[in-house]
ZAMARGU-4260 file (C-alpha; in steps of 0.2 Angstrom, whole numbers, plus 5000, padded with zeros to 4 digits):
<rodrens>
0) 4798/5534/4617 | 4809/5535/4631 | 4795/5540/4644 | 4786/5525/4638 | 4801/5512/4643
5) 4805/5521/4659 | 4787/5519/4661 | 4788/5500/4654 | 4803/5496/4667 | 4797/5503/4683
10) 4783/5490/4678 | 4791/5475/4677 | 4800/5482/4694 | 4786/5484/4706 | 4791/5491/4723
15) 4810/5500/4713 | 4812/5517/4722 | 4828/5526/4725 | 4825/5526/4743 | 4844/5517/4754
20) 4839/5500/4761 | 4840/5501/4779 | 4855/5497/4789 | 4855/5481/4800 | 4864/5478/4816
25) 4879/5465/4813 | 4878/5459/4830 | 4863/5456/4829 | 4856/5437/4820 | 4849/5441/4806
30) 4829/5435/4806 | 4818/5432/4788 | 4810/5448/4784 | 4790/5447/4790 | 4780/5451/4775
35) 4769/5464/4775 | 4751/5462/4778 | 4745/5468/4761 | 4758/5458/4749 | 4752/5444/4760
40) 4735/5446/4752 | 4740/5454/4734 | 4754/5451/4722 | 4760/5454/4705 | 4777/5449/4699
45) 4781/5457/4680 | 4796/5447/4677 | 4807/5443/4663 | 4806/5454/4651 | 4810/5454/4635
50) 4811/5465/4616 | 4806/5454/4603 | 4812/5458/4584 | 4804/5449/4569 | 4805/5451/4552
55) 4798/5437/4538 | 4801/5436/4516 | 4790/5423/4508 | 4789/5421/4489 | 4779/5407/4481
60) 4776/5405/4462 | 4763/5397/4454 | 4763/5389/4436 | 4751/5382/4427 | 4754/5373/4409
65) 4738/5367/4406 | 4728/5384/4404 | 4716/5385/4389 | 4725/5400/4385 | 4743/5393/4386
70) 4756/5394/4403 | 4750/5405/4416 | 4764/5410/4427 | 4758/5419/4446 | 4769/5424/4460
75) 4766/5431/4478 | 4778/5438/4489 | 4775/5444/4508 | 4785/5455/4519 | 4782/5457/4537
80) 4790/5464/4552 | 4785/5464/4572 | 4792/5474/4584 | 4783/5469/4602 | 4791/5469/4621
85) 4785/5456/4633 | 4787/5450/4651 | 4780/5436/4661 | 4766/5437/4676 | 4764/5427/4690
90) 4755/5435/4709 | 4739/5431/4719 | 4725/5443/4725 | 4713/5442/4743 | 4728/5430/4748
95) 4737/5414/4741 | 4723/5399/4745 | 4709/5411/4737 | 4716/5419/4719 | 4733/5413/4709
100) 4735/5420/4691 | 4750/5417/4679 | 4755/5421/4661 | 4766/5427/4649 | 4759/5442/4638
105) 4768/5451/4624 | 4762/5468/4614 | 4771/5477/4598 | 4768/5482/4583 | 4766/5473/4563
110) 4769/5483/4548 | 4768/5469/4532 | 4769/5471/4512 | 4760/5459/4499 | 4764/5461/4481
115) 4756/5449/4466 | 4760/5446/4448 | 4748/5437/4435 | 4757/5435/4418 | 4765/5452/4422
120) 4750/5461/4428 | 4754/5466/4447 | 4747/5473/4460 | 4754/5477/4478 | 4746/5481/4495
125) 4754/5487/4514 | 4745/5486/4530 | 4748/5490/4548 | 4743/5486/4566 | 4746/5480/4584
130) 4753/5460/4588 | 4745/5455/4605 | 4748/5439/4612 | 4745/5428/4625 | 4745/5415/4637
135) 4735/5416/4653 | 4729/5407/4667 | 4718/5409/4683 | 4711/5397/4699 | 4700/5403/4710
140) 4698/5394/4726 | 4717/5381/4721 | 4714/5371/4736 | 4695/5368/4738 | 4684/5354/4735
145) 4674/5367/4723 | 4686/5378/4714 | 4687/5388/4695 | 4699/5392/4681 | 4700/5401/4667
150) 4710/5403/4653 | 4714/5413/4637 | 4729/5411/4624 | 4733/5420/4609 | 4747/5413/4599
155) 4755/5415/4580 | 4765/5400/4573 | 4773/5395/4558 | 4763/5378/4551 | 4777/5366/4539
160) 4769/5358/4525 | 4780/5344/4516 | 4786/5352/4497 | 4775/5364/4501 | 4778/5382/4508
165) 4774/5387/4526 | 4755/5391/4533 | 4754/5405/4545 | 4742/5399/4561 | 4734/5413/4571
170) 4725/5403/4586 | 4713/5413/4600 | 4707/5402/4615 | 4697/5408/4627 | 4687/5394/4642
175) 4681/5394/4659 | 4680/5379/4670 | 4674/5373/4688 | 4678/5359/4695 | 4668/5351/4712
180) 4677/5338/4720 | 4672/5325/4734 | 4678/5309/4739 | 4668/5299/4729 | 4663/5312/4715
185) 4671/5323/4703 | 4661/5335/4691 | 4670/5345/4679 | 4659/5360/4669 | 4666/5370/4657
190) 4665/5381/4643 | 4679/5383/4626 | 4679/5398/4612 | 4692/5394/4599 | 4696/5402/4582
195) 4709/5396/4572 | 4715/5406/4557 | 4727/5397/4545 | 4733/5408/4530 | 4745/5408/4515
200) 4752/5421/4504 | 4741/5416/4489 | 4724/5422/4493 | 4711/5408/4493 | 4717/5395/4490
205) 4728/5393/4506 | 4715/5402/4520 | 4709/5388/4532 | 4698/5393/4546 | 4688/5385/4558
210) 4679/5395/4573 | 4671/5383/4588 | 4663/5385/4603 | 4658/5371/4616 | 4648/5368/4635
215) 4654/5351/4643 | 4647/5344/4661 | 4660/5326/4665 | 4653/5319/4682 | 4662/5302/4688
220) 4654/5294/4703 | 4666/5282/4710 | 4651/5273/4719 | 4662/5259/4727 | 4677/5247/4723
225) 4675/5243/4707 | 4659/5250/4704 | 4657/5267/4693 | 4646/5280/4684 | 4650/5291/4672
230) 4638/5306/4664 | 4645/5317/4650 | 4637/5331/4640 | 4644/5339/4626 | 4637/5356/4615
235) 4648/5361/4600 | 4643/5374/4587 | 4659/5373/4575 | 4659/5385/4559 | 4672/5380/4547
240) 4680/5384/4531 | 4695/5371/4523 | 4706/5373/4510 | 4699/5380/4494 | 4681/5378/4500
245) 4667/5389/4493 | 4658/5390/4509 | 4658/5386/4525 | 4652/5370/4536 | 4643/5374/4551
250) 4636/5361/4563 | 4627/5363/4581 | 4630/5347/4591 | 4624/5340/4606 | 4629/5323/4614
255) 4623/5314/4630 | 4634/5298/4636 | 4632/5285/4648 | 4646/5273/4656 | 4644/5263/4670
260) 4653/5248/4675 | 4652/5236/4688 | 4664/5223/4693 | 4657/5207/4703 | 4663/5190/4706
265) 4679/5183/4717 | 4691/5198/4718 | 4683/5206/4704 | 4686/5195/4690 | 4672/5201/4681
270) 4663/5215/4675 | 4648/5224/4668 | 4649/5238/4656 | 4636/5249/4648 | 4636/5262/4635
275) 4622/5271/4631 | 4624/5287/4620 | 4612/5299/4609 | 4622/5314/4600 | 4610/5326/4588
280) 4617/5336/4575 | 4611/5352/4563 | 4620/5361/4550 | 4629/5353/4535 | 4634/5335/4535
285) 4623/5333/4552 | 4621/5317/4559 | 4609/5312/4574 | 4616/5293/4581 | 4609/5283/4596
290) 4620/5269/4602 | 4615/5256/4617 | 4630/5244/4622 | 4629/5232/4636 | 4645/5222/4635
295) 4649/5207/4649 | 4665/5199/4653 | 4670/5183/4662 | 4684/5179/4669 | 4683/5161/4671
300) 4702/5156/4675 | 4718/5167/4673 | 4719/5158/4654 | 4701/5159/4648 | 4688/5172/4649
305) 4673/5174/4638 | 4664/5193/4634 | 4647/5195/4626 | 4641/5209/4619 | 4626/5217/4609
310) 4627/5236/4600 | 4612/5244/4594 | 4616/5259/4584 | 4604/5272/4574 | 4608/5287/4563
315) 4599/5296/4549 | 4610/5306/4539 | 4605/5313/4524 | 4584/5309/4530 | 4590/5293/4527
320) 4583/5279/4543 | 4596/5268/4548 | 4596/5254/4562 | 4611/5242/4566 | 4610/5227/4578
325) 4625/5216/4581 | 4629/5202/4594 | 4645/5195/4598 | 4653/5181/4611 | 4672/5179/4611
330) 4683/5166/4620 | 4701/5170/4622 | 4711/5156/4629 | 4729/5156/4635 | 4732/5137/4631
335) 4753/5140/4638 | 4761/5155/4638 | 4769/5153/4621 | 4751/5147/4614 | 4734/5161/4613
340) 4718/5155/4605 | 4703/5166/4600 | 4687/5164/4593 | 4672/5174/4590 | 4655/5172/4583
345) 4642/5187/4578 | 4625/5190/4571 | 4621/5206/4563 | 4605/5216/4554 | 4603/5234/4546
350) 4588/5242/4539 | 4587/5255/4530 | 4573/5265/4531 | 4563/5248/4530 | 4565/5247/4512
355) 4583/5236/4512 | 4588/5223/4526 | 4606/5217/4526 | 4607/5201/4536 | 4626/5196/4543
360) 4634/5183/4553 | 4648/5171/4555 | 4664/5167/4566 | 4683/5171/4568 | 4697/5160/4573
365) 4713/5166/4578 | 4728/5157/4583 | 4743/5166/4589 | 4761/5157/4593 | 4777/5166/4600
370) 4789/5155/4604 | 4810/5158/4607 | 4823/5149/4599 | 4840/5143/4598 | 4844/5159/4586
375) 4830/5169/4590 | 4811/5171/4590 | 4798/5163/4581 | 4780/5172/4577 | 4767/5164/4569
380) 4747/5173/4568 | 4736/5165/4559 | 4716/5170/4557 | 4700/5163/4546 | 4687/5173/4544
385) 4668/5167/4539 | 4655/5179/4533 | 4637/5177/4527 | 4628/5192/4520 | 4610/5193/4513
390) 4600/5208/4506 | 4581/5208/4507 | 4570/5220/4501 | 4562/5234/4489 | 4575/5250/4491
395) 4589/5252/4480 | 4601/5263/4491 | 4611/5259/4509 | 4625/5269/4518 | 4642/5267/4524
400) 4648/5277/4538 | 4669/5278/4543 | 4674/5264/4531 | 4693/5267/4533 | 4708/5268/4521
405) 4726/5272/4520 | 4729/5284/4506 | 4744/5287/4498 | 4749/5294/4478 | 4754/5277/4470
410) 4741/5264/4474 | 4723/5270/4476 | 4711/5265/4488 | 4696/5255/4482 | 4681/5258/4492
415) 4673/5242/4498 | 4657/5244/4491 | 4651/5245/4474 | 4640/5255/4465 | 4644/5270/4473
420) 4634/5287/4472 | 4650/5298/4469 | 4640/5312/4473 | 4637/5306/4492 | 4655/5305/4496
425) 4664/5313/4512 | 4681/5310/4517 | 4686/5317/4534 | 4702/5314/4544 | 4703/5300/4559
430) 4694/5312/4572 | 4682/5320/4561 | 4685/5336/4564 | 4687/5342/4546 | 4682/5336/4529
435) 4695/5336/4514 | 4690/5342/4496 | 4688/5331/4481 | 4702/5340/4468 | 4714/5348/4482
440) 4717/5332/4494 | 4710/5317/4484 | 4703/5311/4468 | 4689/5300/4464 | 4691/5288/4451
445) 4675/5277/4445 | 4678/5263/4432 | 4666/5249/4432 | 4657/5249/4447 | 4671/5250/4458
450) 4677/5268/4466 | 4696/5273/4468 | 4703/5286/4480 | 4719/5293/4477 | 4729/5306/4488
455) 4734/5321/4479 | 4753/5325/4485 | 4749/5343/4488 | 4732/5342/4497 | 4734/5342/4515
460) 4731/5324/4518 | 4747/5317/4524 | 4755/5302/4515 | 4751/5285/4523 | 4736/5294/4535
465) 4720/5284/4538 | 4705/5295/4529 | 4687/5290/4535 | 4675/5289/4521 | 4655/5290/4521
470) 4645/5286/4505 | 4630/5280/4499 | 4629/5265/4487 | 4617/5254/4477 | 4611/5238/4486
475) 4609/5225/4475 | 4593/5217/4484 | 4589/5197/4485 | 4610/5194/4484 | 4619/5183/4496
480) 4637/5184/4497 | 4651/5173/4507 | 4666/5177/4510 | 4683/5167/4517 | 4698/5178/4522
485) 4713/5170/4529 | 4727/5178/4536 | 4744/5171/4540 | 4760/5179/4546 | 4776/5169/4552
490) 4793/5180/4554 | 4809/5173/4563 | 4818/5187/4574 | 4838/5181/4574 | 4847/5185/4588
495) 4860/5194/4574 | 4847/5207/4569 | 4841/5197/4553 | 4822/5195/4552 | 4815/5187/4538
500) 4795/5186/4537 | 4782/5180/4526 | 4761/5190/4526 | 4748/5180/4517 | 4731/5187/4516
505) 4718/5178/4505 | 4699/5182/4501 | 4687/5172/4492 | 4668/5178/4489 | 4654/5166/4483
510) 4641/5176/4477 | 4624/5173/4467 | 4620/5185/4453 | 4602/5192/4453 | 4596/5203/4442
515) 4591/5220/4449 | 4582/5235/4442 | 4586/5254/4445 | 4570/5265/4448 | 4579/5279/4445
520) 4583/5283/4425 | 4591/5298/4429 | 4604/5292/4440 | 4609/5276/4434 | 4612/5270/4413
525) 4613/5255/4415 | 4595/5246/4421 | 4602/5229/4427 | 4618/5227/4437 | 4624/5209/4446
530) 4631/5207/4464 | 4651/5209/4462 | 4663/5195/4472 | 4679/5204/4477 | 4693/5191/4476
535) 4711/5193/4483 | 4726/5185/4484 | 4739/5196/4493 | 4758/5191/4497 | 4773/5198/4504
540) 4789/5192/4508 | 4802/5202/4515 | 4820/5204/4524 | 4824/5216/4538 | 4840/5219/4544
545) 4841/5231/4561 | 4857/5236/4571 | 4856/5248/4583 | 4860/5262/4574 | 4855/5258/4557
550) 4842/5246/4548 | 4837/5241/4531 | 4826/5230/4522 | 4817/5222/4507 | 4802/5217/4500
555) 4792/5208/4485 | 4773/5210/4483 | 4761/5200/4475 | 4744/5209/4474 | 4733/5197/4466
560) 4716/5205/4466 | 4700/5205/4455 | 4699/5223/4452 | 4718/5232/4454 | 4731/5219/4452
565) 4750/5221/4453 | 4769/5216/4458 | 4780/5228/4467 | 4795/5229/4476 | 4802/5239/4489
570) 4820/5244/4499 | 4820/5254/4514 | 4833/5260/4523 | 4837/5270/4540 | 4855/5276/4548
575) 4861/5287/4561 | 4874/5292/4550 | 4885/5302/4562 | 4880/5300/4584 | 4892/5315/4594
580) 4885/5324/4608 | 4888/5340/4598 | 4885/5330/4581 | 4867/5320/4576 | 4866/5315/4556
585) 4850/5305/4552 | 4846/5297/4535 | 4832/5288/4529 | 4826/5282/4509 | 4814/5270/4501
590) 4814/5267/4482 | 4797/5256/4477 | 4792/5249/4458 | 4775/5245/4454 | 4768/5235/4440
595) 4750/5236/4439 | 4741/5224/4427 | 4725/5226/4427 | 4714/5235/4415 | 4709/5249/4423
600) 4725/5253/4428 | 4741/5246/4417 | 4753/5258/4426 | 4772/5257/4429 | 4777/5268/4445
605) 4793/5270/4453 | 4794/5280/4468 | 4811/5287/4476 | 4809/5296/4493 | 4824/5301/4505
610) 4824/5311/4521 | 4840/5319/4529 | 4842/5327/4546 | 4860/5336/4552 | 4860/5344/4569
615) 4877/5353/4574 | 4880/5360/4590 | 4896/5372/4586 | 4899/5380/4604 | 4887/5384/4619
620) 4881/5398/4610 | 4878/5393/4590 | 4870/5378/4584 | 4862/5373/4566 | 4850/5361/4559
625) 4847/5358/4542 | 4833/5346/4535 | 4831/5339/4518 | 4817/5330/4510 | 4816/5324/4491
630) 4804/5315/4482 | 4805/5308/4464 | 4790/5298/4455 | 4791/5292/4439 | 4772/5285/4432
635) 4768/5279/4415 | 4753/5286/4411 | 4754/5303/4425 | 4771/5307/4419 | 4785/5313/4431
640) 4783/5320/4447 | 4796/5330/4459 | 4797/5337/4477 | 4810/5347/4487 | 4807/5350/4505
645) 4824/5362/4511 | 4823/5369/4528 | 4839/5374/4537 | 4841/5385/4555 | 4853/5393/4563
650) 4852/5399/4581 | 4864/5409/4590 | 4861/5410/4610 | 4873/5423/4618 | 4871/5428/4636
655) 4852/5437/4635 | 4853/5438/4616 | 4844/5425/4606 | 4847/5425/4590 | 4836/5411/4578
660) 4837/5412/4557 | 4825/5401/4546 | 4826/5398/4529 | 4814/5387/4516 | 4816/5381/4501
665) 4799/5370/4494 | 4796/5364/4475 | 4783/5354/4468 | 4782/5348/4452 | 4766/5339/4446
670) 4766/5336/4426 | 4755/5350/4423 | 4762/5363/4436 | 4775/5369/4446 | 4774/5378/4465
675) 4789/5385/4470 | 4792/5395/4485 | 4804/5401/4497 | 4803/5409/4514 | 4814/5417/4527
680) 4812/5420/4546 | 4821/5431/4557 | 4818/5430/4575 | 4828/5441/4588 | 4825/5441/4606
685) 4833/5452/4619 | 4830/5448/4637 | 4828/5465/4646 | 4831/5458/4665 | 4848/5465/4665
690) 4845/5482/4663 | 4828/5482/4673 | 4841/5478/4691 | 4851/5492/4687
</rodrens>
């Protein structure tokens, strides 16, 4: 052992002998030392080296009182230590302007325990290896026109999940990139390896992983002022495997994109853009998409300028043939500087797989005012909407692809179609890079012919997050709807920090009923359905109150609608309890009551949530933080649900010694079950520098 850290220090000292440094005349000045020829052309500096202690205790227990075979009670505890030394990198090789490399590398041991009881059967399990991580960089050529880099990371982090305990996140990286530059022209190629690894200590139903690896060509060509082109190419083959999946997802994906604009006219007041893109897909949930988008704008003065536009867009996913064409001219007119008009007309047609045409098209007007006062300012939006939709034609079935929703655990989402094949449902995040599970992030709900979504408050989509949705639904064919939807918003800003504000939004649908029958018996009970008018009638009125330090507000909510009315009101509140340089307190609540009176849904909700953050500095060496979450939701039909969300640090910095303790405390209690869990986080790191000089 000790061989092997004499061996680690000379090292991270490159050049350390025992030989006495020469002595220097003190008459005579003193020049900067000429660097040798060879260090001139290669160098590696190992500096800032470090010992690295870890030790981590989780526990998490699991009950369930709705087993067939009565209360079913599981716990898992994990203990893990890592030992590792580390030290940073940083030198160049065949001189400076040709090879620069840099990095941070770190290399110990792991020793871990696992132990799992089911109703008082246990089982335990140890295991053992090396920790390597990572964080490298390389550029080949730094200051050329043409040059390359590469790049590989390995990393392990701690992933918080809100009432819920910790995931662990093992992540390797690994690309490659050249970049050509000239004074018009800039072409970036590269190539990406990634695998993510996300795991809890309950087997299976926390492990999350997702393996991906992708070629990219981006060429710009800056041809002249205010003319440009853009080509991209992208190839991704991703393998993936969510929370509590069976299976994996795999895709292969390759997309081509087209951008060019051209600006023309007197100082460049207008423009021509174009889109043209073509992305193919195979694997699970494979989608191949074609889009052509010419757009031109118009300038005309500095208060009034007009774009047009056309979008073609074609898909086929799940062998189903789908074509979109839409057209669009908007005018937007700055009548004064207080006063914005804007108005839009569109035309739009999709056919599926020539079987079903939808026919849409109507116009926008939007009015916008922002205008100061004697106390304040004055906002007032106002929009009408005008929509005319026909469906013509023999098949029964048309697709919806990223309709968008807001999902939270009181009031569910209700998809906008109707008739919805339940079975053809995908929800995936705002980027789509991953699907969330039916059961473990959301519930579907059908009554009717309507569809609600519901987050689940221990799935892994975040309260409030917007969720893309794609589905297939039944088309009732020879229908002809019109719709009206006003919007108004008019709020006063007082100078005082008083805002009152009124939102009115109001939709009215005109439909015709014609009977229509379902070909398929197996899928459908009932052979005749009618075309469905959604009607709403949605107000709020509210009063904020903001100071600089804390604010607070309220609100009533009228939620007249044809499928899930309800009233509701809400208080929310924020403070920065306590502001010190050495001192920070931040608290934040919201208490909501729902009364839903609809018949699908005659539930009474209340819904307490409160945040508190308390950051002490004590001395130059030792600080805390401490963060407290709790939730509290009482439904009438659901019954109670509660979460705690406790984390609290404390980090001791003295001289080379770092010193950081985490602790967490997580419960969630949903009616049927309780998760409970704890876990604790040692982290000590010693920087070695000091003993290295000597």
């Amino acid at each position: 052992m000790r061989e092997g850290t004499l061996l680690l220090l000379m090292l991270v000292v490159p050049g350390a002998t025992t030989a006495q440094p020469a002595r220097r005349d003190p008459d005579v000045a003193s020049a900067p030392p000429e660097e040798p020829p060879l260090a001139r052309r290669y160098r590696l500096d190992l500096t800032d080296p470090f010992l690295n202690l870890e030790s981590s205790l989780e526990s998490r227990r699991v009950t369930s009182r709705s087993s067939a075979i009565g209360r079913t009670r599981r716990t898992d505890r994990a203990l893990e230590f890592r030992e590792s030394l580390g030290f940073s990198l940083d030198g160049h090789a065949f001189g400076e302007e040709t090879l620069q490399f840099s990095g941070d590398v770190e290399l110990g041991l792991a020793q871990s325990r696992f132990h799992r009881s089911v109703d008082g059967i246990s089982e335990t399990d140890t295991d053992s290896g090396t920790l390597v991580r990572y964080d490298l960089a390389l550029t080949l050529f730094p200051n050329e026109p043409a040059s390359f880099d590469a790049y590989a990371r390995r990393s392990r982090d701690r992933i918080p999940r809100r009432f819920l305990p910790s995931l662990i996140e093992d992540s390797e990286e690994y690309g490659l990139a050249f970049l050509l530059t000239t004074p018009t022209t800039r072409t970036d190629i590269g190539f990406d390896l990634s695998d993510v690894q996300r795991t809890g200590n309950v087997s299976g139903e926390d492990d999350e992983s997702r393996e991906r690896a992708r070629f990219h060509v981006d060429h710009r060509w800056d041809i002249s002022d205010g003319h440009g082109l853009r080509l991209t190419y992208d190839h991704e083959d991703a393998e993936s495997e969510y929370q509590g999946s069976r299976g994996s997802l795999d895709t292969r994906r390759d997309e081509l994109r087209v951008e060019h604009r051209i600006e023309f006219g007197r100082e460049g007041r207008h423009a021509w853009d174009l889109l043209l893109r073509h992305n193919d897909e195979e694997g699970d949930l494979a989608r191949d998409e074609t889009e052509f988008a010419p757009r031109l704008t118009f300038r005309h003065t500095d208060r009034f300028q007009t774009t047009w536009r056309y979008n073609l867009y074609k898909t086929d996913p799940d062998g189903l043939s789908i074509d979109r064409h839409k057209a669009d001219v908007e005018a937007a007119w700055d009548i004064t500087d207080e006063l914005r008009l804007t108005a839009d007309a569109f035309w739009r047609v999709e056919r599926v797989e020539d079987d079903v045409e939808t026919y849409e098209y109507g116009g926008l007007l939007d009015v916008s005012f922002d205008h100061p006062t004697r106390w304040g300012r004055l906002t007032i939006d106002g929009a009408v909407n005008l929509v005319r939709a026909e469906t013509t034609g023999d098949g029964p079935i048309s697709v919806v692809r990223g309709e968008t929703h807001t999902l939270d655990t009181v009031r569910p989402a209700v998809l906008r179609k109707s008739d919805v094949r339940r079975f053809s449902l995908r929800a995936f995040n705002a980027s789509r890079t991953r699907i969330y599970a039916e059961g473990l992030d959301y519930t579907v709900t059908q009554a009717g012919r309507l569809t609600f979504v519901r987050r689940i408050l221990s799935g892994d989509i975040a309260d409030g997050e917007a969720v893309s949705f794609d589905y297939e639904y039944r088309v009732p064919t020879g229908s002809r709807t019109d719709t009206v939807q006003t919007d108004l918003r008019i709020e006063h800003a007082f100078d005082g920090g008083l805002t009152p504000y009124y939102l009115w939004r109001n939709r009215r649908q005109w439909v015709d009923e014609p009977e229509f029958r379902r070909p398929f018996a197996a899928d459908f009970f009932d052979p005749v359905f009618d075309a469905f008018a959604d009607n709403t009638d949605h107000h709020r009125i509210g009063l904020r109150y903001e100071r600089d330090r804390w604010t607070v507000s309220g609100e009533f909510e009228l939620f007249n609608d044809s499928v899930l009315p309800y009233e509701a009101w809400h208080v929310n509140g924020r403070a920065d309890l306590l502001r010190t340089p050495g001192h920070t307190i931040d608290a934040s609540a919201m208490l909501s009551h729902f009364r839903f009176d609809g018949d699908f849904d005659p539930r009474r909700v209340t819904a307490f949530d409160a945040d508190l953050k308390d950051t002490l500095q004590f001395s130059d060496h030792l600080s805390t933080s401490l963060g407290v979450g709790y939730r509290h939701e009482r439904d009438s039909i659901d019954g109670t649900t509660q979460g705690v969300d406790l984390e609290g640090t404390i980090r001791l910095t003295r001289g080379l010694l770092d010193v950081e303790l985490t602790a967490e405390y997580d419960l969630l209690d949903i009616g049927d079950g309780e998760d409970r869990g704890y876990g604790v986080w040692l982290n000590v790191r010693r920087e070695l520098s000091d003993l290295v000089r000597r």
